[in-house]
N, C-alpha and C positions, 0 to 999 in steps of 0.2 A: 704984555710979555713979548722979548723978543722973538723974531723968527729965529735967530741961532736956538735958543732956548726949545722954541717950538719941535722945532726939527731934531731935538739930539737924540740920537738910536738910543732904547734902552732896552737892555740884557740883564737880566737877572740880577740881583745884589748891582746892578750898575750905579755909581757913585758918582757924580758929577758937584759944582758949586753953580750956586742961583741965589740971588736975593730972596727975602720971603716973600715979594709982594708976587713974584714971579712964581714961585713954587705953587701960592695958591692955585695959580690957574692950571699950571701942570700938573697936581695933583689930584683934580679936580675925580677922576674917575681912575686913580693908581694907589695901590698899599704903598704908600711910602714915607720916608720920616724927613725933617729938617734939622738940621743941627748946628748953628750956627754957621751958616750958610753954604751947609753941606748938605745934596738930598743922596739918600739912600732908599732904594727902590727893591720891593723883596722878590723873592724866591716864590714860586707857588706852592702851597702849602702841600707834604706829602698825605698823604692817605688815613695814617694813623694818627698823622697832627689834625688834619680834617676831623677825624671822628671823633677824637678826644675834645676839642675844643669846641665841638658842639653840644656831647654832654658835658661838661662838665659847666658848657652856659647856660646850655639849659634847665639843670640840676640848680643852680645858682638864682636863678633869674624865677624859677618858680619859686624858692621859697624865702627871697626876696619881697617878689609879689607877693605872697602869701601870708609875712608878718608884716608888712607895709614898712621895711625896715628903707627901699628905696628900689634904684633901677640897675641894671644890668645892662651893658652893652657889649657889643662884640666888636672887633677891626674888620674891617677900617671905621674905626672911630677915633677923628684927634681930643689927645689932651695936648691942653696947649699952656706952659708956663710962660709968660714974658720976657719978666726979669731975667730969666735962663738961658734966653735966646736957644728953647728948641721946642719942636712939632713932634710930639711920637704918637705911635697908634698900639699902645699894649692888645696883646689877643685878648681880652676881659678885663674889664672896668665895673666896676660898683661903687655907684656913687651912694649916699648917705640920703635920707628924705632934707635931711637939715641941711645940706649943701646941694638940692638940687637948684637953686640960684646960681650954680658955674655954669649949668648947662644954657646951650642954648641949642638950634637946630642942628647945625652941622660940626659944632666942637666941644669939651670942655676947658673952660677956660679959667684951670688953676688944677691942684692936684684932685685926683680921684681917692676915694676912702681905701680901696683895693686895688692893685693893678696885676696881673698875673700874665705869665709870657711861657711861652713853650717852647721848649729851645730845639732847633734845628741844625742838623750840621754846619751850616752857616754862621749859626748866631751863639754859639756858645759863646765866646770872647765879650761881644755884644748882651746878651742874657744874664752871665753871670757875674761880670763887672762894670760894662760901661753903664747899662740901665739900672743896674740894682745903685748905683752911686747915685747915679740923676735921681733917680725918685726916692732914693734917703733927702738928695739935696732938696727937693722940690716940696718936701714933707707929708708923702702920700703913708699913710699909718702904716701898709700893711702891705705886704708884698710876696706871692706867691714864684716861684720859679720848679717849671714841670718839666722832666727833661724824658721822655714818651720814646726814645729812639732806643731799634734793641740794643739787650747787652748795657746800656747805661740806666734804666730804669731807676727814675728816685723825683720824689717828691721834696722839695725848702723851702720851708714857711719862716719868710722874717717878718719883725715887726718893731716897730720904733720905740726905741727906749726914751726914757725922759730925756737923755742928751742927746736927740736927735738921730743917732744912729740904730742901725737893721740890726736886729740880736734874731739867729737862728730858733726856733719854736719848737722846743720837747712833744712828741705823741704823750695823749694820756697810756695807762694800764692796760688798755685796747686797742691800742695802736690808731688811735684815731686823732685826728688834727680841729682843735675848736677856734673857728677865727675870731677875736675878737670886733674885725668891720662886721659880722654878721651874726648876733648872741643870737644860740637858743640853735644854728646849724653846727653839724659834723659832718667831717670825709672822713674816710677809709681809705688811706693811700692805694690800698690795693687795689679798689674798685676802679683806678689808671689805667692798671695795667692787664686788665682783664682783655681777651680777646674771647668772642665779641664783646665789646662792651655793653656793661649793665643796661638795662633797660631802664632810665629814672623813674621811670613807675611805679617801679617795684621796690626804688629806693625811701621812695616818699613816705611810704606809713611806718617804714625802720627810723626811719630820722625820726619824724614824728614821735614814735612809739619809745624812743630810748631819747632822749632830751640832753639838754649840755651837762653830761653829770663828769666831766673833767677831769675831777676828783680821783674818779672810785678804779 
């Protein structure tokens, strides 16, 4: 990596261009993305983005574990597409047990079965069309977008139609959302926007106890 490279001041959402062989190294310990040879470097997450994106990993990643349906990770974690020419790091990844073959230590390398992004005053532009495009393009099944900031509160579950493209996701009769990357889970939009937020604990024998009935 160059020393220009080494040295470049960064500031928040700061945007610079770098080869990728170079971003590896600068990235090494930073949230930041590559995009065809553009790196963008994030914001720190505000408080309610924190708390939200811890449950609702956590919430995820246990009953993940729990059907062996696969794994869960959080950002900074890269998925990395090639062909695509970009490095992103979605807030939540869930891979498939059947594609943990992308993984390897420090990236995935090809789409995730899930990706889910929480939008920040920053990233709305970014959240709700640049990324939701790339990971239609990149053929990640399913795609959450949680927008946690007040006064805008709202939950959009897309998910790939047979021609490739994100079709928006109806609640069942209960206002509840059944992902497909994960049979046999539900959310509760509401349980977002709860202050404090839910304790997953207490969510875990609800999920359990009422099962994917979609339907009813």
């Amino acid at each position: 990596m160059s020393s220009q490279v080494a040295e470049l001041p960064v500031r928040a959402e700061a945007r610079f261009r770098m080869t990728f062989e170079e971003f590896l190294a600068f990235a090494a310990d930073r949230h930041a993305e590559w995009v065809d040879g553009e790196v963008t470097v994030f914001l720190p997450n505000s408080r309610v983005h924190q708390h939200l994106f811890l449950f609702l990993g956590t919430l995820l990643a246990w009953f993940a574990r729990r059907s062996d349906l696969g794994t869960v990770l959080q950002a900074p974690f890269a998925m990395r597409v090639p062909e695509l020419r970009w490095w992103r790091e979605p807030d939540i990844l869930f891979i498939a047990a059947r594609h943990l073959d992308r993984l390897d230590d420090t990236r995935l390398l090809g789409p995730a079965d899930l990706a889910v992004e929480l939008i920040s005053d920053e990233s709305v532009e970014s959240d709700t069309r640049t990324k939701r495009l790339a990971y239609q393009e990149a053929g990640v099944p399913e795609y959450w977008l949680l927008d946690p900031r007040p006064g805008h509160q709202r939950a959009t579950f897309f998910q790939i139609d047979d021609a490739g493209v994100f079709r928006e996701q109806p609640l069942d009769a209960r206002g509840r959302y059944h992902p497909r990357a994960l049979p046999g889970f539900w959310l509760d939009p509401a349980w977002l926007w709860q202050d404090p937020l839910p304790d997953p604990d207490d969510l875990k024998p609800l999920i359990l106890r009422q099962p994917a009935d979609a339907n009813d």
